[in-house]
C-alpha positions in Angstrom: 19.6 -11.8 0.8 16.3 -9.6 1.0 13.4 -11.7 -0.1 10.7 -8.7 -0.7 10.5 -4.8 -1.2 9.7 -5.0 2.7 13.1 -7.0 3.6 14.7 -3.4 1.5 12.9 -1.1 3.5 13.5 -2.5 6.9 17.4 -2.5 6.0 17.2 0.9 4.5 15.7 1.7 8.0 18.5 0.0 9.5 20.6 2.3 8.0 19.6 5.3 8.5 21.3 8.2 10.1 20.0 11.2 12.0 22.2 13.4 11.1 21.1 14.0 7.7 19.0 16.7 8.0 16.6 19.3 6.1 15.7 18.1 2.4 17.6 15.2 0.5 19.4 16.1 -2.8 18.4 13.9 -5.4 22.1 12.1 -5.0 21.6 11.1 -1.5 18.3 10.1 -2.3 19.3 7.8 -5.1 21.8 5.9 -3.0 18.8 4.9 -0.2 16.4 3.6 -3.2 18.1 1.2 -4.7 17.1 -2.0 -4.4 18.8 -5.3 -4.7 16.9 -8.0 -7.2 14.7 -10.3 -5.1 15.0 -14.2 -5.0 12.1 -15.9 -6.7 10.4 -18.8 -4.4 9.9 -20.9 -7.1 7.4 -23.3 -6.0 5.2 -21.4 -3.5 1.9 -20.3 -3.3 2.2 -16.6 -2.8 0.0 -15.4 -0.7 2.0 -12.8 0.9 2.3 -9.1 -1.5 -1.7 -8.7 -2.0 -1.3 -8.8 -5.5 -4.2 -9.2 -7.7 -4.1 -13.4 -8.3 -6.1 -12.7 -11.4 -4.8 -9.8 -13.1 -4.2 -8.4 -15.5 -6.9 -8.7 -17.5 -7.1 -10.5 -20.6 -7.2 -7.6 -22.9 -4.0 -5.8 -20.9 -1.7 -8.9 -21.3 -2.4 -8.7 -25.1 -1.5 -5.2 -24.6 2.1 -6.1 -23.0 2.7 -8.4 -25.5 2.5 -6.5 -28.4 3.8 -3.4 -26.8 7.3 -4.7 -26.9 8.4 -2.6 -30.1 8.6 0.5 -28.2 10.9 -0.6 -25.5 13.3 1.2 -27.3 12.0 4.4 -27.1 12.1 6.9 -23.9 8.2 7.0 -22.9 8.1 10.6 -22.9 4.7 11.5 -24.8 2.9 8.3 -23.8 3.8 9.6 -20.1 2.2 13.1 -20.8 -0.4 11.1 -22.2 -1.2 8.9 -19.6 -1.1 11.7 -16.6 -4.0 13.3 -18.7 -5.5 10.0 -18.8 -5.2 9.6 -14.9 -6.3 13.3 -14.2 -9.7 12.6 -16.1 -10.4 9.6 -14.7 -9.8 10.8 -11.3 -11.4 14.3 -12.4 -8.5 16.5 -11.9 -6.3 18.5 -13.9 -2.8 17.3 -15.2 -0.8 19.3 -12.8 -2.5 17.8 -9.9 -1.3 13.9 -10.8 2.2 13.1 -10.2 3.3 9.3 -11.7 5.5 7.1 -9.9 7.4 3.8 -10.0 4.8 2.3 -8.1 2.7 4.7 -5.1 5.9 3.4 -2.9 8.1 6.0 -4.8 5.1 8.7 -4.0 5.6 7.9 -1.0 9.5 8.2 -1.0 8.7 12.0 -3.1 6.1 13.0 0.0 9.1 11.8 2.5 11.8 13.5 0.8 10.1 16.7 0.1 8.4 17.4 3.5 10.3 15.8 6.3 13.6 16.1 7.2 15.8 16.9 10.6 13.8 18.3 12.9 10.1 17.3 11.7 7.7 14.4 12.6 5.7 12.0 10.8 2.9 10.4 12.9 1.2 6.8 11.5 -0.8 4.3 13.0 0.8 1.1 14.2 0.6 -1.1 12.3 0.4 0.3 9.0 2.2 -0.1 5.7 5.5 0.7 6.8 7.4 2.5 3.3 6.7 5.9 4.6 8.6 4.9 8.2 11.6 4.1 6.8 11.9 6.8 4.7 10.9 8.9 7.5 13.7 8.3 9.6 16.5 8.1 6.7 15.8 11.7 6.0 16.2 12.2 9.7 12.7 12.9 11.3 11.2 11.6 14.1 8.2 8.8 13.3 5.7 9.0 16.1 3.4 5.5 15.6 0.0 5.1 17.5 -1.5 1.9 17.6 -4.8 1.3 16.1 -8.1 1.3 18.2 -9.6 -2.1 19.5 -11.6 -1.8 16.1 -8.7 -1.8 14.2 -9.8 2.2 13.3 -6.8 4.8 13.0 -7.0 6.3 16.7 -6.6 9.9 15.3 -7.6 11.5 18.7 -4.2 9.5 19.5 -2.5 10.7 16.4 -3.7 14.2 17.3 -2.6 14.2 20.9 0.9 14.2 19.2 0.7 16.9 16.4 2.5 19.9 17.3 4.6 22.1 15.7 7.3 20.1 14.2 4.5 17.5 12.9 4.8 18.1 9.0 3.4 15.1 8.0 0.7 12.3 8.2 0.1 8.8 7.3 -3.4 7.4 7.0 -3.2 4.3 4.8 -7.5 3.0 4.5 -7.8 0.6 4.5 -5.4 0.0 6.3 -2.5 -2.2 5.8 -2.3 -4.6 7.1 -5.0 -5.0 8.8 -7.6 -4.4 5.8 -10.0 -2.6 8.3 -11.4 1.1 7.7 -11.3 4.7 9.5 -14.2 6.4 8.9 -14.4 9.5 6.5 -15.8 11.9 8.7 -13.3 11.4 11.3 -10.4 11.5 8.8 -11.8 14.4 7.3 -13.0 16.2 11.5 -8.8 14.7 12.0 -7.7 17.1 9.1 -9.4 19.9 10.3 -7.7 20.4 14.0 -4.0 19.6 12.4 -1.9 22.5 12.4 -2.1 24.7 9.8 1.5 23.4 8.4 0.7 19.8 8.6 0.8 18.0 5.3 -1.4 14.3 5.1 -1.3 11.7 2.7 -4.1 9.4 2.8 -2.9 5.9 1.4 -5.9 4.3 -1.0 -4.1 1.7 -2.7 -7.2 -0.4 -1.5 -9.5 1.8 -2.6 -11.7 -0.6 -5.2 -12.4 -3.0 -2.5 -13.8 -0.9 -0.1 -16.3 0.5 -1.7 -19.4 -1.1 -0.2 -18.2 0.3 2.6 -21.3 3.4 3.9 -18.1 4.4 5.9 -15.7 4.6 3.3 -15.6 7.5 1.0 -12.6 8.4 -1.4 -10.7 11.5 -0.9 -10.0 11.5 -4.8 -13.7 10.9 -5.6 -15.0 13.3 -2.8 -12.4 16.1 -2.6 -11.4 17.8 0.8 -11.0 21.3 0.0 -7.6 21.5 1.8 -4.5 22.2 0.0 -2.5 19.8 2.5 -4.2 16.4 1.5 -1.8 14.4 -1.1 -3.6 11.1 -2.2 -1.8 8.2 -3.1 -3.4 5.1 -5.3 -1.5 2.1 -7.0 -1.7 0.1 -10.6 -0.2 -2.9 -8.1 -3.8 -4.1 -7.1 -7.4 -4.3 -8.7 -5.1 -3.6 -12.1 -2.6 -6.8 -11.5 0.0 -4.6 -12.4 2.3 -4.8 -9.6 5.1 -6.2 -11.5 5.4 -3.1 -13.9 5.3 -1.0 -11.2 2.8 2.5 -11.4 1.4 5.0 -9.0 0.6 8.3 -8.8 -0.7 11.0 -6.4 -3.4 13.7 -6.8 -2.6 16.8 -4.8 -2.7 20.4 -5.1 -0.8 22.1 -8.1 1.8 23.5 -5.2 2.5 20.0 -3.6 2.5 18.2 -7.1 5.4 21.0 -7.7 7.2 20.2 -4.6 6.9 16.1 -4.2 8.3 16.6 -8.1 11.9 17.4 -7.0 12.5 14.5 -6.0 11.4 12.0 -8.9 13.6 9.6 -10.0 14.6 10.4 -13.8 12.7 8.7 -16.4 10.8 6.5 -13.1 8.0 5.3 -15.5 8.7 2.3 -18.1 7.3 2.9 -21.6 5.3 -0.5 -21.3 3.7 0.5 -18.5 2.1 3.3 -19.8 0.3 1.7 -22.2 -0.5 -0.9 -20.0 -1.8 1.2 -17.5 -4.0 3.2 -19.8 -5.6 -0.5 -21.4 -6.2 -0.8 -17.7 -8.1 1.9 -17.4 -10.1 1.5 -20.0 -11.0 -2.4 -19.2 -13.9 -1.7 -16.9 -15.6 -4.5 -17.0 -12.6 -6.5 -16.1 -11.9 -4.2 -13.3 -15.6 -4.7 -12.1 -15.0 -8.7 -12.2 -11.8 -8.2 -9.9 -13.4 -6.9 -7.3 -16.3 -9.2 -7.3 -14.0 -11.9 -7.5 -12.0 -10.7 -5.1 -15.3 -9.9 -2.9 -16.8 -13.7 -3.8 -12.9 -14.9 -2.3 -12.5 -12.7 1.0 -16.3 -14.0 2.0 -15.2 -17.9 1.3 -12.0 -17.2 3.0 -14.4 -15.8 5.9 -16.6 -18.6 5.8 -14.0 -21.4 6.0 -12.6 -19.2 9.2 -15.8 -19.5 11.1 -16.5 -23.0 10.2 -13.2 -23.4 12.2 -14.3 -21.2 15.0 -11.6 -18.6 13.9 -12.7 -14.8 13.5 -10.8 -12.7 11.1 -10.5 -9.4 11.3 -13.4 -7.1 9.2 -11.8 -6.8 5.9 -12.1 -4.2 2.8 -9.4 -4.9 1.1 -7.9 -8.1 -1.4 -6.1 -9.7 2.4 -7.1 -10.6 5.5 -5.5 -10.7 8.8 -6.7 -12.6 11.7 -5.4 -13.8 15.4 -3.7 -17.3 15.5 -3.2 -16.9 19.6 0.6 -18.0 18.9 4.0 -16.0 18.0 3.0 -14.9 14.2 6.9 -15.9 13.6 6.0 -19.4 14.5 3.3 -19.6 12.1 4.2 -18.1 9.1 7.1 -20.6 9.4 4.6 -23.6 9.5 3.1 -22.0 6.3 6.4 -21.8 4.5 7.7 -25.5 5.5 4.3 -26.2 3.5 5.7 -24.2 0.7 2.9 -21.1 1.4 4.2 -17.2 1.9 2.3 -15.5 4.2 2.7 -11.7 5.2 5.6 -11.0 7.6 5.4 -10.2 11.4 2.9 -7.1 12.2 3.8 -5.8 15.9 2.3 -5.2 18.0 -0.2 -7.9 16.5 2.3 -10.3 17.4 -0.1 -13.1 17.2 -2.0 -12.4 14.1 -1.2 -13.4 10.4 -2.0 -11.4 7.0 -3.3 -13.7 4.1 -3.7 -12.2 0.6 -6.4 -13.8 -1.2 -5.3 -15.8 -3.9 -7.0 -18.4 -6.2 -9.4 -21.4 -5.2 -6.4 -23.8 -5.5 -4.1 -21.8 -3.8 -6.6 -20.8 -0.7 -7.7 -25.1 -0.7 -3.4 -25.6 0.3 -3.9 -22.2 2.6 -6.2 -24.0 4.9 -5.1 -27.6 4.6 -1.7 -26.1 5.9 -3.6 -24.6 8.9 -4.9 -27.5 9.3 -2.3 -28.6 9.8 -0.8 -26.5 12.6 0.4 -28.0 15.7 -1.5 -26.3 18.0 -4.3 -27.6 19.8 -8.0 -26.5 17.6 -9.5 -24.8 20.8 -6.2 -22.9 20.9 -6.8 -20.8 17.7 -10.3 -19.9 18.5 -12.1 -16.9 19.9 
């Protein structure tokens, strides 16, 4: 039984063949993305998909309940609408925005329309791992460099291993799921000694939390002029939309054209869009997510160091810190205690992923830990 969209991708990568090579018709594709229903943990605090614990807003879930009467209408308009809507907002022009179901089907386009046998994708280790799997179910090689000591993308790593066959990036900042940053100026120096042919997709699905960040600068809201940066954001997080499932990309004209081949048909839901668009507009909702969300991740950090514990620097709506035992171990504790916790991160084989949730659910988070049975001194720095 898979248990999360994680659970699918590490069996689709399973699966995968290396024979398939060169570009995926839209038949083989569909038979790799479809996903089996996942079982509901009724019961648990879910602290494990860095969803928004707040979201939607107020005025959105009004929205979704009144929006029902359309359902029985194909979205098409209110689709065209809403790529406007996304390309003003982000200050781009329609045929720059491609929508998805969710930016994990981006993802799948970007996979499906630029690798293949014979190519390379290069990542970080660890990182979100959607674009992996697909990655090697189309056939191409996946190259993974682990993260500095900082927790920073080692792109002088990454770069050591571009060549030729290298047709596409991975930069996911902040990263998950560490929630730490890579600076902009050594994405954007990165960019520049790629090979000419090398595509990169820079992942900001955790973009409104990392603002504060003098590091941190969006490649949406400060564009690269480089035709081979695809950016990827998400309705899934500061939005609380993750259960109707949004995303879109901002790229070039040219690479909106060719990540387009390989949508699903009819991949956004009619509530969505008007959802999404309500979201949009709700800025002062949007503004009180993140400062909730900031007010959480520094409680969550203070209740660390009061135990002597030092999560990693986060910028995003999770944290991830060292336990100094097998992760498994612990995220096993955490579930006998009826808490989900993110999954396994190697080689960070000892640390755990928390997203933040509510005050409630983060009082049981640290009663279970606690509870761990493991000597105090153990779990400390």
């Amino acid at each position: 039984m898979i248990t999360s969209r994680r659970g699918f991708l590490r069996l689709l990568g399973a699966g995968s063949t290396a024979g398939m090579a060169g570009h995926w018709s839209m038949v083989a594709a569909s038979r790799v993305t479809a996903f089996e229903p996942s079982r509901q943990d009724d019961g648990f605090v879910r602290l494990n998909s860095n969803e928004n614990a707040y979201g939607p807003s107020p005025r959105v879930k009004e929205l979704i309940r009144s929006s029902g009467g359309s359902a029985n209408r194909y979205p098409l308009r209110e689709c065209r609408w809403l790529l406007e809507r996304i390309a003003g907002v982000n200050h781009a022009n329609p045929e720059q925005v491609l929508l998805g179901c969710g930016s994990t089907e981006i993802l799948r386009m970007a996979a499906f329309a630029f690798l293949g046998g014979g190519k390379q994708l290069i990542q970080a280790s660890p990182t979100f791992e959607a674009i992996e799997h697909y990655a090697r179910s189309a056939g191409s090689e996946v190259i993974s460099v682990r993260l500095t000591p900082a927790f920073a993308h080692d792109l002088d790593g990454m770069l050591a291993h571009a060549g030729a066959s290298t047709t596409l990036v991975y930069i996911c900042n902040p990263n998950n799921p560490t929630a730490s940053l890579t600076p902009r100026k050594d994405i954007e120096r990165f960019i520049g000694n790629l090979p000419a042919s090398t595509f990169v997709i820079i992942d900001e699905a955790y973009h409104h939390y990392a603002n504060q960040s003098g590091t941190y600068a969006s490649f949406i809201d400060r564009p690269l002029d480089d035709e081979r940066v695809i950016v990827t954001r998400t309705f899934s997080k500061v939005y609380g939309l993750a259960g109707l499932r949004l995303g879109y990309a901002v790229a070039s004209p040219k690479v909106i054209s060719q990540m387009q081949k390989f949508a699903t048909e009819a991949n956004i839901n009619a509530i969505v869009t008007q959802a999404a668009a309500a979201a949009l507009d709700d800025v002062d909702a949007t503004d009180d997510f993140i400062q909730r969300n900031t007010n959480d991740r520094q409680e969550f950090f203070n209740q660390a160091m009061g135990r002597a514990v030092k999560p990693i620097d986060s910028h995003a709506n999770f944290v991830m810190m060292n336990t100094f035992h097998p992760a498994e171990e612990v995220i096993e504790h955490f579930r006998k205690n009826n808490i989900l916790i993110g999954h396994r991160s190697p080689p960070l084989d000892t640390h755990i992923r928390i997203s933040l949730g509510g005050p409630e659910e983060m009082r049981s988070f640290w009663r279970a830990w606690d509870a761990l049975p493991y000597p105090k001194h153990s779990m400390q720095h």
